[in-house]
N, CA, C and O atoms as a CHARMM CRD file, in Angstrom:
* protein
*
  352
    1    1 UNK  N    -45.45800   0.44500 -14.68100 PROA 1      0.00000
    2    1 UNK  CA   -45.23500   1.62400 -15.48300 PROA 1      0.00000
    3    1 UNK  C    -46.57600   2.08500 -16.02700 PROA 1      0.00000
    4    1 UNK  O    -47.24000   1.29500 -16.69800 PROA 1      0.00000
    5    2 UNK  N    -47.11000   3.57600 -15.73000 PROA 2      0.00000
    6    2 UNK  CA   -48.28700   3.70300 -16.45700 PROA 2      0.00000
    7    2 UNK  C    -47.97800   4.25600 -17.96700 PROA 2      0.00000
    8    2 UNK  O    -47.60200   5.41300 -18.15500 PROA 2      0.00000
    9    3 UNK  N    -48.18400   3.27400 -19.06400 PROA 3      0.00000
   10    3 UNK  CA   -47.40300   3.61900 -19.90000 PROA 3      0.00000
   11    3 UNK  C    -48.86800   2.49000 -20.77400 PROA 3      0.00000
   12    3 UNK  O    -49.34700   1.44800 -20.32700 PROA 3      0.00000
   13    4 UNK  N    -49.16600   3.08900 -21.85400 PROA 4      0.00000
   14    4 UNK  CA   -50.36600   2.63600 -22.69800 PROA 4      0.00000
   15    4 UNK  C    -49.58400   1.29600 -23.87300 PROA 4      0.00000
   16    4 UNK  O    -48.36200   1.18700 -23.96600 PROA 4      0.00000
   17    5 UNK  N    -50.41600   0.53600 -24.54400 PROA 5      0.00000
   18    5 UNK  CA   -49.18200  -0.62000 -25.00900 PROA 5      0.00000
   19    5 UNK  C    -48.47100   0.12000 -26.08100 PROA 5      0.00000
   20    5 UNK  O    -47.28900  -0.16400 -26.27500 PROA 5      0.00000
   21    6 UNK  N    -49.08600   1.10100 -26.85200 PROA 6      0.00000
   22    6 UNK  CA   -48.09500   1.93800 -27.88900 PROA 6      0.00000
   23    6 UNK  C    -47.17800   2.98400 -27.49700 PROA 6      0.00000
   24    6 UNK  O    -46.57700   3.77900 -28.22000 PROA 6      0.00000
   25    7 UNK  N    -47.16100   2.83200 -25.95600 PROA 7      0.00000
   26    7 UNK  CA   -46.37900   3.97300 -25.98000 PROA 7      0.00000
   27    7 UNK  C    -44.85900   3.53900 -24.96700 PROA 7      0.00000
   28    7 UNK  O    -44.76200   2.52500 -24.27500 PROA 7      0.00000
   29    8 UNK  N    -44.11100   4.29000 -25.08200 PROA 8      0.00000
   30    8 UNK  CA   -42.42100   3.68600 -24.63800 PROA 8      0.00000
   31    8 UNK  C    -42.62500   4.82400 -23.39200 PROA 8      0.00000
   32    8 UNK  O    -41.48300   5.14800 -23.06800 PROA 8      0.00000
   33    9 UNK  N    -43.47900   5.46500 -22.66900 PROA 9      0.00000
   34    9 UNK  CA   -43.02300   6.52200 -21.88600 PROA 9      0.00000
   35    9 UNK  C    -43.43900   6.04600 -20.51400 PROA 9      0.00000
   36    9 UNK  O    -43.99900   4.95700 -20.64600 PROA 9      0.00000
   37   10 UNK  N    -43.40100   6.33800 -19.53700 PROA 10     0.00000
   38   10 UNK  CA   -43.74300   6.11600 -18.20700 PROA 10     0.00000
   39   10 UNK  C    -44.49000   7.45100 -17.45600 PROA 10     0.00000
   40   10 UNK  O    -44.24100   8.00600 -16.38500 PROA 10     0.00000
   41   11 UNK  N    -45.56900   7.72800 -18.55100 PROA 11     0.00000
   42   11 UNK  CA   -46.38300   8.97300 -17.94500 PROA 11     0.00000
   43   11 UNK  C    -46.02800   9.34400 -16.37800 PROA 11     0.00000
   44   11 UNK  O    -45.28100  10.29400 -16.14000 PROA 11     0.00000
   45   12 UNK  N    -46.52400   8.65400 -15.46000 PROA 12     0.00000
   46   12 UNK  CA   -46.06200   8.99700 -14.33600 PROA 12     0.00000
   47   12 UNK  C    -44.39400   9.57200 -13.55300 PROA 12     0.00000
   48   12 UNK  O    -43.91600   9.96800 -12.49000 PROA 12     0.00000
   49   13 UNK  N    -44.21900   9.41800 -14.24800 PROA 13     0.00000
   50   13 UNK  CA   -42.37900   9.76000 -13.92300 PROA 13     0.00000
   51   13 UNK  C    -42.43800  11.16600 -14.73900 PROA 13     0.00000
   52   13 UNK  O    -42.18900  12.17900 -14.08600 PROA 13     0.00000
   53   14 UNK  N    -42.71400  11.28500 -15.95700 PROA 14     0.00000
   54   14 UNK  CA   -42.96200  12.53600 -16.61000 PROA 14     0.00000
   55   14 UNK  C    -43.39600  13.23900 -16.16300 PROA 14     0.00000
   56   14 UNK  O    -42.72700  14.26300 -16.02700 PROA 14     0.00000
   57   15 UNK  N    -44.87400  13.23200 -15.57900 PROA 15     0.00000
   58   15 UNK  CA   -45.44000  14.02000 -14.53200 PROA 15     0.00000
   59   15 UNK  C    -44.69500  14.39000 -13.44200 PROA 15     0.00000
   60   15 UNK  O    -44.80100  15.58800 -13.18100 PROA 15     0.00000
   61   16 UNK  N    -43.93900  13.72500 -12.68100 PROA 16     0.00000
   62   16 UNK  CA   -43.22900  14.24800 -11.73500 PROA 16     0.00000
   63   16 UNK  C    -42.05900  15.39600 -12.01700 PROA 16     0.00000
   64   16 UNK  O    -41.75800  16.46300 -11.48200 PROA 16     0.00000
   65   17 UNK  N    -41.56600  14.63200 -13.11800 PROA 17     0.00000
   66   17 UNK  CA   -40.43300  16.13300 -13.65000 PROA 17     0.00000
   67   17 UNK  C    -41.36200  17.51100 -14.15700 PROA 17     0.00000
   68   17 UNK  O    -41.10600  18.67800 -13.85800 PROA 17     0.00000
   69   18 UNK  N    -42.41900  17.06500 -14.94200 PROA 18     0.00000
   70   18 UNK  CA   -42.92200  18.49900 -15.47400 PROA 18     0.00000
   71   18 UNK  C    -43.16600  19.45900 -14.18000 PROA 18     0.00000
   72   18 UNK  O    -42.96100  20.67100 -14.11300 PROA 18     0.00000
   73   19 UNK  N    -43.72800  18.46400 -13.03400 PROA 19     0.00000
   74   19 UNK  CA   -44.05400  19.20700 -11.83900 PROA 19     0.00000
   75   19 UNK  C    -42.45200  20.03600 -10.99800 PROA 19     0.00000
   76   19 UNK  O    -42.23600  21.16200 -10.55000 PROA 19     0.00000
   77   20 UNK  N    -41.64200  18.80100 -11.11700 PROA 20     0.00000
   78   20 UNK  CA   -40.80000  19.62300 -10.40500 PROA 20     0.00000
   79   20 UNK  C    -39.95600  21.06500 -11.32000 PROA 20     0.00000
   80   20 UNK  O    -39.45300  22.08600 -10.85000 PROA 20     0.00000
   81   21 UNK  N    -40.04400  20.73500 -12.34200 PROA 21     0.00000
   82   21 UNK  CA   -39.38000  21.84200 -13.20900 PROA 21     0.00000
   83   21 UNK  C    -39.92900  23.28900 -13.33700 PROA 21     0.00000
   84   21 UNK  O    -39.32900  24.35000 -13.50700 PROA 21     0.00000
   85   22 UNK  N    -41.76500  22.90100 -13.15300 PROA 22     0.00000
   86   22 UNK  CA   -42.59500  23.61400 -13.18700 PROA 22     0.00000
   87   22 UNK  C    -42.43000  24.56900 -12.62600 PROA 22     0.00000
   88   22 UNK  O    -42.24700  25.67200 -13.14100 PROA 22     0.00000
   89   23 UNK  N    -42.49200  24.11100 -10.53900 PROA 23     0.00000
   90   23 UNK  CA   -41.73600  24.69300  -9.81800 PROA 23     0.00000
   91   23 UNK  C    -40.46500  25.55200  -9.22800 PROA 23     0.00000
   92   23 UNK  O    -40.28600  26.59800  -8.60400 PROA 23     0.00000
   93   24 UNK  N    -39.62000  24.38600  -9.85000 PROA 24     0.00000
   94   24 UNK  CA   -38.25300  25.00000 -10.37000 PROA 24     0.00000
   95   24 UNK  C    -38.48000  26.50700 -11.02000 PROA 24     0.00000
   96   24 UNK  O    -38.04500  27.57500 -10.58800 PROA 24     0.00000
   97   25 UNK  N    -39.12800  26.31500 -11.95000 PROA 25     0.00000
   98   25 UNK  CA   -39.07100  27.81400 -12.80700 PROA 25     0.00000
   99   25 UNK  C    -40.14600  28.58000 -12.22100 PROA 25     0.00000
  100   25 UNK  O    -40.38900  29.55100 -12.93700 PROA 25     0.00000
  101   26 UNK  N    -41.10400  28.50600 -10.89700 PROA 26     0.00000
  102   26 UNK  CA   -41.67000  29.45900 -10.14800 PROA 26     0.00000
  103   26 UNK  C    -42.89400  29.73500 -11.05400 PROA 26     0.00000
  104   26 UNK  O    -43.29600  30.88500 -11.23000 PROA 26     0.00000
  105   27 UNK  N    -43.53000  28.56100 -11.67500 PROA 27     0.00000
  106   27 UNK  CA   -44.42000  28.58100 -12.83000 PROA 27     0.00000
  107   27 UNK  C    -45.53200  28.30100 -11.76200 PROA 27     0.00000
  108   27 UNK  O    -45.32800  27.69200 -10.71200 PROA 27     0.00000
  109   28 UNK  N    -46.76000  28.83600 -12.17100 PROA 28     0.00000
  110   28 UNK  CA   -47.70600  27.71200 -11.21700 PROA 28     0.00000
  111   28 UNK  C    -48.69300  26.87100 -12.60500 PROA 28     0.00000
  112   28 UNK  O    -48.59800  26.85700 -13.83200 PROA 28     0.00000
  113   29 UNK  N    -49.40800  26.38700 -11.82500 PROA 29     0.00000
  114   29 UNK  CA   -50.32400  25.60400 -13.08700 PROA 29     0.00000
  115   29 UNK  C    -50.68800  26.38300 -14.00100 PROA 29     0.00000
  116   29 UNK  O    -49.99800  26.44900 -15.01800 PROA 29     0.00000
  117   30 UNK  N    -52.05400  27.29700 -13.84500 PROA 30     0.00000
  118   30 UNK  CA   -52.44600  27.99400 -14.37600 PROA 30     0.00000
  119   30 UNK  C    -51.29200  28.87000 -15.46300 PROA 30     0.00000
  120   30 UNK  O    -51.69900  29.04000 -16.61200 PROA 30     0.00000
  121   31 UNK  N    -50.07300  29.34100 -15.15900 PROA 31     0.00000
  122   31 UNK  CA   -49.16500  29.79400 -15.82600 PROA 31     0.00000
  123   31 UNK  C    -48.75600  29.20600 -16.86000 PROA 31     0.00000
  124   31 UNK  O    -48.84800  29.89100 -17.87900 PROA 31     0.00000
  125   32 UNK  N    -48.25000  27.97900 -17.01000 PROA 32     0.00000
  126   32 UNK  CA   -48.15700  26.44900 -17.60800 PROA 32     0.00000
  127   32 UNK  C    -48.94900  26.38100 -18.67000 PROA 32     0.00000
  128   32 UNK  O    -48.66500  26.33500 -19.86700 PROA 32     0.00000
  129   33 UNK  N    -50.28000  26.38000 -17.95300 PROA 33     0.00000
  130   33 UNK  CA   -51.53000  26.40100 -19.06200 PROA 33     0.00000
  131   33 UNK  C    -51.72200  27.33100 -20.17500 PROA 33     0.00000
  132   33 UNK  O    -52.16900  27.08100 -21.29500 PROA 33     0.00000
  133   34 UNK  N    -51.18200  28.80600 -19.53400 PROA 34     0.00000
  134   34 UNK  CA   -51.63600  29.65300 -20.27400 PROA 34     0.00000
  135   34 UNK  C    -50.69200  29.78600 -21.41400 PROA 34     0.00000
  136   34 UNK  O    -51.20000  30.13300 -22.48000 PROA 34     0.00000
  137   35 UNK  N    -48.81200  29.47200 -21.37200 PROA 35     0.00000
  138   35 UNK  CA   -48.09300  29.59000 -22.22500 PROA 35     0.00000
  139   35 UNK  C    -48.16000  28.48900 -23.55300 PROA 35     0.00000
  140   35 UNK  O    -47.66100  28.55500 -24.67700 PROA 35     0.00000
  141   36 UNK  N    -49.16100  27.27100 -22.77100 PROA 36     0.00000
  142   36 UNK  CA   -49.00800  26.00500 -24.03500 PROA 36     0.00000
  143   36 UNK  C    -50.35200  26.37700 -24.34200 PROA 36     0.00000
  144   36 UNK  O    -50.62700  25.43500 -25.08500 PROA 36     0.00000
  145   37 UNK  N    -51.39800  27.08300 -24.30300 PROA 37     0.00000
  146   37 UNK  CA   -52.94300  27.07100 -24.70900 PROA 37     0.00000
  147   37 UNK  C    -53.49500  25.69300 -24.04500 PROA 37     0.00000
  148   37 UNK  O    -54.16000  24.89000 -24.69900 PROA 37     0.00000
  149   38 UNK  N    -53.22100  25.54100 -22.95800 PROA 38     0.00000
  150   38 UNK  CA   -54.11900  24.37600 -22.55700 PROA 38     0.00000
  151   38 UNK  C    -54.90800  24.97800 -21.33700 PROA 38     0.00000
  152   38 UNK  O    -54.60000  26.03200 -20.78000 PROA 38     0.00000
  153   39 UNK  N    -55.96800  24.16800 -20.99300 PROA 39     0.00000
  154   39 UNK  CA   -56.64400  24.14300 -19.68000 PROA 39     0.00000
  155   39 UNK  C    -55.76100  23.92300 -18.34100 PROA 39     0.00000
  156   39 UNK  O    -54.72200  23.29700 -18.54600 PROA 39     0.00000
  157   40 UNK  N    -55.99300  24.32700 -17.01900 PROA 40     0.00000
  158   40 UNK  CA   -55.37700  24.24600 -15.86200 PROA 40     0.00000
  159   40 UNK  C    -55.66100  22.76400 -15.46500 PROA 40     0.00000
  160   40 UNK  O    -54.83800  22.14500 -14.79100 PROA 40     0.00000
  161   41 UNK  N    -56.98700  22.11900 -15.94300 PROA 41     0.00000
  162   41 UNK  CA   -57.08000  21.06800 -15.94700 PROA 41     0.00000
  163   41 UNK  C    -56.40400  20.05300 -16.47000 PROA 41     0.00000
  164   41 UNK  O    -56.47200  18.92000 -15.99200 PROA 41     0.00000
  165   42 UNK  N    -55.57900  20.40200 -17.65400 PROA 42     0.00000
  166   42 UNK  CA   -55.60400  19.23600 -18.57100 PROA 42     0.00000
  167   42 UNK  C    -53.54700  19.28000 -18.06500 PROA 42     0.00000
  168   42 UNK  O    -52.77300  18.36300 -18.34200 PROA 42     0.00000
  169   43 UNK  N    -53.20200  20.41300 -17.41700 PROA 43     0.00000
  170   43 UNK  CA   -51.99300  20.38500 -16.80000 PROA 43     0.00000
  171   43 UNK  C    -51.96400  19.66900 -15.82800 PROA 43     0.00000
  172   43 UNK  O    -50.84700  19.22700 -15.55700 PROA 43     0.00000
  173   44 UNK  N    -52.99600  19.30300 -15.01600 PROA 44     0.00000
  174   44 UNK  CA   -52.69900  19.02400 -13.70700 PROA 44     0.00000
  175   44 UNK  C    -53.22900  17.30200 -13.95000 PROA 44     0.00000
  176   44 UNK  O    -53.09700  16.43300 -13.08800 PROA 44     0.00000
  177   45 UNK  N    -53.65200  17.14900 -14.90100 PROA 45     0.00000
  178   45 UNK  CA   -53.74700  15.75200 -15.79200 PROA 45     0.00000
  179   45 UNK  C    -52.18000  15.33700 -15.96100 PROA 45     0.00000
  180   45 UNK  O    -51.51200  14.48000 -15.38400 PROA 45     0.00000
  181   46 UNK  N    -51.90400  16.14000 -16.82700 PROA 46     0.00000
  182   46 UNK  CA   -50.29300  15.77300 -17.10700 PROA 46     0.00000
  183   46 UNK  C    -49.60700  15.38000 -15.85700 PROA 46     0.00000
  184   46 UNK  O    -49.45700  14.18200 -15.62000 PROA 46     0.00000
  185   47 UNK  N    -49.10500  16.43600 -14.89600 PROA 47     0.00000
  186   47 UNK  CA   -48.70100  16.07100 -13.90800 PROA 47     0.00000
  187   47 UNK  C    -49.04900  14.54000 -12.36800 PROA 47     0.00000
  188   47 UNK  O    -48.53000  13.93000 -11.43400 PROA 47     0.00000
  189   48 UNK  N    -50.18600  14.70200 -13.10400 PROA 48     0.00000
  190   48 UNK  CA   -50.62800  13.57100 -12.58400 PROA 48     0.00000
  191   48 UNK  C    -50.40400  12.04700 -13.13100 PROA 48     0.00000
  192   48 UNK  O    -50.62300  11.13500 -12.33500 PROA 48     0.00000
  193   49 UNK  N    -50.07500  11.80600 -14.15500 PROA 49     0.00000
  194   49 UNK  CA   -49.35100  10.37100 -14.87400 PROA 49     0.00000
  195   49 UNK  C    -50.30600  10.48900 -16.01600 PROA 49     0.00000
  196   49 UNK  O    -50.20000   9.52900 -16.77900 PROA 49     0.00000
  197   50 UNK  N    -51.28800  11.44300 -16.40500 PROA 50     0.00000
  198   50 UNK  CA   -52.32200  10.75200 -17.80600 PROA 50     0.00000
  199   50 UNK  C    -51.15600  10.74200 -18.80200 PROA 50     0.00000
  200   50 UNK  O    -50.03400  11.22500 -18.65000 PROA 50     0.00000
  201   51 UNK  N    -51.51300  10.28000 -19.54300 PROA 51     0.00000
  202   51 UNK  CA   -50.90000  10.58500 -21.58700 PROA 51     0.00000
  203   51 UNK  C    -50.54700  12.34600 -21.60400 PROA 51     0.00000
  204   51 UNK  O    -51.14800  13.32100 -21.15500 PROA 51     0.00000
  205   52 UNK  N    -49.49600  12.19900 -22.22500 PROA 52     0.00000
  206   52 UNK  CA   -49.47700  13.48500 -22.87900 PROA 52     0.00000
  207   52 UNK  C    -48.89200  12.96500 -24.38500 PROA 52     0.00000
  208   52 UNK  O    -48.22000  11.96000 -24.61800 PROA 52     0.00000
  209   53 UNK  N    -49.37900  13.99500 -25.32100 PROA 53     0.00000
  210   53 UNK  CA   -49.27300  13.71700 -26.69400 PROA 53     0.00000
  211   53 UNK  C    -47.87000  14.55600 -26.70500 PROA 53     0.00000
  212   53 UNK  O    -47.53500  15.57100 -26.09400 PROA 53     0.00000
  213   54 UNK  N    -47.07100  13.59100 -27.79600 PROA 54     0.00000
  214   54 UNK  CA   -45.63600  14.18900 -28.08900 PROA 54     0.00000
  215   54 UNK  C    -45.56600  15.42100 -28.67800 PROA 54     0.00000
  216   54 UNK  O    -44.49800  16.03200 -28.73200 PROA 54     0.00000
  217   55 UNK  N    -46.71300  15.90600 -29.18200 PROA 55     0.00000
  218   55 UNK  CA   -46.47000  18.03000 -29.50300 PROA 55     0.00000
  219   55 UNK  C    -46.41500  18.44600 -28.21900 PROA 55     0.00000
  220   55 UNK  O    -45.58000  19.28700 -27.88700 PROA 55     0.00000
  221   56 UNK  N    -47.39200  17.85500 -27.23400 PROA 56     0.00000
  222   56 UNK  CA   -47.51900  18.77200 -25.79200 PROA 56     0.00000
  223   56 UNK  C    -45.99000  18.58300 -25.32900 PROA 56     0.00000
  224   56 UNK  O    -45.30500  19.54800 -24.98900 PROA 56     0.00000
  225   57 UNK  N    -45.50700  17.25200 -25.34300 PROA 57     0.00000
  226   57 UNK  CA   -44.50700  17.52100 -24.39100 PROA 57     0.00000
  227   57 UNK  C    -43.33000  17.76800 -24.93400 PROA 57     0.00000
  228   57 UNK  O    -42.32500  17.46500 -24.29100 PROA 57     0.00000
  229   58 UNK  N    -43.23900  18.22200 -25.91500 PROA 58     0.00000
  230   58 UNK  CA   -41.75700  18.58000 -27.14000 PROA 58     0.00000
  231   58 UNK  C    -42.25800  20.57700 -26.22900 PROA 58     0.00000
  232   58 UNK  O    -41.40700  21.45000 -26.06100 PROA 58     0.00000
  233   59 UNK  N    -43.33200  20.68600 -25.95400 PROA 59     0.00000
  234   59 UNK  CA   -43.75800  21.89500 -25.84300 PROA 59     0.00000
  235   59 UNK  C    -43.51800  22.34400 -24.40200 PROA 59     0.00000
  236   59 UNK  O    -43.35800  23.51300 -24.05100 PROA 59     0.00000
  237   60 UNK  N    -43.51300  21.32600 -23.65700 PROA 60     0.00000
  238   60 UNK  CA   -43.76900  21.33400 -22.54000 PROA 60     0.00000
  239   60 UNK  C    -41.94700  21.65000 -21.89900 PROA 60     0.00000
  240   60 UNK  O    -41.31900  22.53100 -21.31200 PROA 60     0.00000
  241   61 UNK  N    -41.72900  20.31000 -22.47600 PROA 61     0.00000
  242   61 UNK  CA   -39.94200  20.44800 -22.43300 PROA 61     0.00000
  243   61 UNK  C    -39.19000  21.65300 -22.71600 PROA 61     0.00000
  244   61 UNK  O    -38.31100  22.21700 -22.06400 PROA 61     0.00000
  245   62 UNK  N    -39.75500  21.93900 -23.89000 PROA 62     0.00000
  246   62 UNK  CA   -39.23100  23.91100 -24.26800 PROA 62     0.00000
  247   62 UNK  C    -39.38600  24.83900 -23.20200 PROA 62     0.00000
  248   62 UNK  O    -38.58200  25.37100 -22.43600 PROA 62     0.00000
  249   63 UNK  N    -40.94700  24.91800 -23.38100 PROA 63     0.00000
  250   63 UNK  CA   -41.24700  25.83300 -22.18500 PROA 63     0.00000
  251   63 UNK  C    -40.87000  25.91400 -20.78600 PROA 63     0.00000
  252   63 UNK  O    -41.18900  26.92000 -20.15400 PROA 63     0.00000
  253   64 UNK  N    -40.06200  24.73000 -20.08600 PROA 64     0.00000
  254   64 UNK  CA   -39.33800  24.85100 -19.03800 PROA 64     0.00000
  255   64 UNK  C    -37.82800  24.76000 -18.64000 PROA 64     0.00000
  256   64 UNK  O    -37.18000  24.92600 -17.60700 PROA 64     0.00000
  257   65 UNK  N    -37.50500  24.33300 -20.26200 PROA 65     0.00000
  258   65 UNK  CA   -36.33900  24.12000 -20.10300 PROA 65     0.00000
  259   65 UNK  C    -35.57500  22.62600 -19.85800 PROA 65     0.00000
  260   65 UNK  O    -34.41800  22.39500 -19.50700 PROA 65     0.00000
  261   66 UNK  N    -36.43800  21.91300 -20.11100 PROA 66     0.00000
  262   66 UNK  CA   -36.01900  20.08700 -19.59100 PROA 66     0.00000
  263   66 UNK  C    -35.02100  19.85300 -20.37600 PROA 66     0.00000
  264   66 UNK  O    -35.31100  19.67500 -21.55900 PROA 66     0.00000
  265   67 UNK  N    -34.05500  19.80500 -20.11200 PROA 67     0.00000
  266   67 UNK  CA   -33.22700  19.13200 -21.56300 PROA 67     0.00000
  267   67 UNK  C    -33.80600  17.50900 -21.89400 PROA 67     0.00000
  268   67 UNK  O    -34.21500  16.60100 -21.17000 PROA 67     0.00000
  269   68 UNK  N    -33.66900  17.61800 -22.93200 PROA 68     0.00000
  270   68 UNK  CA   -34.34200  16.61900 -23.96400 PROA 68     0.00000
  271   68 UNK  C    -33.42900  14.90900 -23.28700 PROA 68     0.00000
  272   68 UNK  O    -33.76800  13.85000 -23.81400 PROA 68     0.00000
  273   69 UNK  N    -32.94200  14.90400 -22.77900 PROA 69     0.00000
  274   69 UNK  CA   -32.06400  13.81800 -22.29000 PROA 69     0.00000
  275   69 UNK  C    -32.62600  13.28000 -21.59300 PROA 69     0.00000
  276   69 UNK  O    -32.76800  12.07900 -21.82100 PROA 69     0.00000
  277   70 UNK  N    -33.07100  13.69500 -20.72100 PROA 70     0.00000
  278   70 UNK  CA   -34.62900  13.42700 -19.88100 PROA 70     0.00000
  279   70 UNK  C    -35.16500  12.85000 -19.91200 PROA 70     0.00000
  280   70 UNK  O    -35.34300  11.98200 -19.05800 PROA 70     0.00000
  281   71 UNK  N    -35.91400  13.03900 -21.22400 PROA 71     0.00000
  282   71 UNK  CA   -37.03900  11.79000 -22.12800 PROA 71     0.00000
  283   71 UNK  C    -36.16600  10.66800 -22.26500 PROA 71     0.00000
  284   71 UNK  O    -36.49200   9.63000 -21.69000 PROA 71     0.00000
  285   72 UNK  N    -35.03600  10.70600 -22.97500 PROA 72     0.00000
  286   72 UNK  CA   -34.15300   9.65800 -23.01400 PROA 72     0.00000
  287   72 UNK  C    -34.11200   8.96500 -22.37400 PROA 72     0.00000
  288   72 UNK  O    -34.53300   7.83300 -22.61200 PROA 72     0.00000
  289   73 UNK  N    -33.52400   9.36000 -21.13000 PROA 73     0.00000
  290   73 UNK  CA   -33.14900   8.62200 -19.91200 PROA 73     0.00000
  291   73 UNK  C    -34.64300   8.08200 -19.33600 PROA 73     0.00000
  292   73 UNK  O    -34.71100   7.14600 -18.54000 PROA 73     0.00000
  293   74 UNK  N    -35.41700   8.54900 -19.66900 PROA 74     0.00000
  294   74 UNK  CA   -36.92400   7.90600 -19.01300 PROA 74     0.00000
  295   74 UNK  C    -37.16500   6.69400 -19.71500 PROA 74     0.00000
  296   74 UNK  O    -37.42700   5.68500 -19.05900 PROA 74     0.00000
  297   75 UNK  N    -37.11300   6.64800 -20.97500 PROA 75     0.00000
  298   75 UNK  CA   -37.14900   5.52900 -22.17300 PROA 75     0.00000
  299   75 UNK  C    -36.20800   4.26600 -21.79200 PROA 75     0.00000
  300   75 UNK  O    -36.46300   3.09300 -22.06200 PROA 75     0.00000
  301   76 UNK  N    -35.06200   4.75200 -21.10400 PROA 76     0.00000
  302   76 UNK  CA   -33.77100   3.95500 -20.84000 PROA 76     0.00000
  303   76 UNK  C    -34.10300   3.64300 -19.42800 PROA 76     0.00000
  304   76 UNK  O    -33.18700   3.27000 -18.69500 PROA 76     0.00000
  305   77 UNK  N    -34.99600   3.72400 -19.08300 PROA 77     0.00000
  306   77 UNK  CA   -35.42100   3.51300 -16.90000 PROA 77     0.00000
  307   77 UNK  C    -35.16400   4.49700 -16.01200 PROA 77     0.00000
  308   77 UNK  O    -35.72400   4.66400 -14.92800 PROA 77     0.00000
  309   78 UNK  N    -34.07400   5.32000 -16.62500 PROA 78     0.00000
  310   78 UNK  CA   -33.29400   6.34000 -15.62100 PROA 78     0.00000
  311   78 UNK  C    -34.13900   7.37200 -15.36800 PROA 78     0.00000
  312   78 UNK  O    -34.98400   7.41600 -16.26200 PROA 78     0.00000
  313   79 UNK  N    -34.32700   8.40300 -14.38100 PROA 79     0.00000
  314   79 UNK  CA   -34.33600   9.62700 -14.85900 PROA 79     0.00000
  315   79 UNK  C    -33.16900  10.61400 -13.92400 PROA 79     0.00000
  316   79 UNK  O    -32.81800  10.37400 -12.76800 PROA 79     0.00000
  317   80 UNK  N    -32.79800  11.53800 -14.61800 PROA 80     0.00000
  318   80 UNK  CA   -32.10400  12.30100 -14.00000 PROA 80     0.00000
  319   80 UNK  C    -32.43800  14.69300 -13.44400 PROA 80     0.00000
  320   80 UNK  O    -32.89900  15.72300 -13.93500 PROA 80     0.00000
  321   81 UNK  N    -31.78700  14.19100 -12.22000 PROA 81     0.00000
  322   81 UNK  CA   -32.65400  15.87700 -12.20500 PROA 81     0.00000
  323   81 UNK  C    -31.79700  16.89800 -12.87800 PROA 81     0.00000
  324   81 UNK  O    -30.98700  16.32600 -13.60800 PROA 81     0.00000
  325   82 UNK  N    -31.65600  18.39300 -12.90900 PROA 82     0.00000
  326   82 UNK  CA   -31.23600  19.27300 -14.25000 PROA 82     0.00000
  327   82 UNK  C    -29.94700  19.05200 -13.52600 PROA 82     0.00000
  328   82 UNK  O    -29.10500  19.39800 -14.35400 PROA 82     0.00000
  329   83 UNK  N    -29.42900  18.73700 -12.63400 PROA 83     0.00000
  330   83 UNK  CA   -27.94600  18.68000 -11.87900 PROA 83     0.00000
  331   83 UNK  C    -27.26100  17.34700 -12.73800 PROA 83     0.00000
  332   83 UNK  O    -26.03900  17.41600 -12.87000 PROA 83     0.00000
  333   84 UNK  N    -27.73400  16.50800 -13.15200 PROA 84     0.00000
  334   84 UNK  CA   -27.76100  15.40100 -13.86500 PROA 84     0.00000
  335   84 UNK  C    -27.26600  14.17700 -12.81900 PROA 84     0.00000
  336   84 UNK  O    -26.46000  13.29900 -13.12200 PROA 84     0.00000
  337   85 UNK  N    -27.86800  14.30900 -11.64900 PROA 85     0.00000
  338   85 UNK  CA   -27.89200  13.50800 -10.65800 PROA 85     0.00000
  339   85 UNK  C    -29.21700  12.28000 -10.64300 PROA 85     0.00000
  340   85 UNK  O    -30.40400  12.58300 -10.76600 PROA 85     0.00000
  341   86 UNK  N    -28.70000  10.87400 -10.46700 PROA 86     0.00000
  342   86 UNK  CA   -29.78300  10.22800 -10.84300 PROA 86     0.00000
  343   86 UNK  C    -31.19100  10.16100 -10.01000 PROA 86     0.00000
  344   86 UNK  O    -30.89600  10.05800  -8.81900 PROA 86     0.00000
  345   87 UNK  N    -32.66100  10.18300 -10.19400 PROA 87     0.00000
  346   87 UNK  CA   -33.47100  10.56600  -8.96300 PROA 87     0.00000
  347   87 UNK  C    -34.08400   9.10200  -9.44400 PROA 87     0.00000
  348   87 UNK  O    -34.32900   8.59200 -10.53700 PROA 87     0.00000
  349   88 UNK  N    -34.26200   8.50200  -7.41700 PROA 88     0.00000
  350   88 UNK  CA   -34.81500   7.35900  -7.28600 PROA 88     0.00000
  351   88 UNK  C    -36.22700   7.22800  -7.60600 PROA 88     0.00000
  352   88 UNK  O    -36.78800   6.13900  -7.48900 PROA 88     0.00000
């Protein structure tokens, strides 16, 4: 799990949903970037497994629409896609 010792999240799995949701909503990076004030860089960080700080991704989750269950279920091992089908 790339997951730092204080933290309960599995960055990398996160990254994969922000990416697919991203998509989902026909966002591209740069778009992403521009609605949270971040760099195109520091998105494609995210998506890639780094840390994201819990304002970014309370922000991140809004801005695409993730339902918050998500995180949950990531915390709990699971994750599930917006169909609420479980993804391996």
């Amino acid at each position: 799990m790339n997951t730092d010792k204080n933290s309960m999240y599995d960055y990398k799995r996160l990254g994969r949903i922000i990416k697919k949701y991203r998509k989902a909503n026909g966002i591209t990076q740069p778009e992403l970037a521009k609605k949270l004030n971040k760099s195109t860089n520091t998105i494609v960080r995210y998506e890639r497994g780094d840390k994201i700080p819990n304002e970014a991704l309370a922000s991140i989750f809004e801005t695409l629409n993730i339902p918050f269950e998500i995180l949950f279920s990531i915390i709990d091992g699971f994750e599930f896609d917006k169909f609420g089908s479980i993804i391996q």
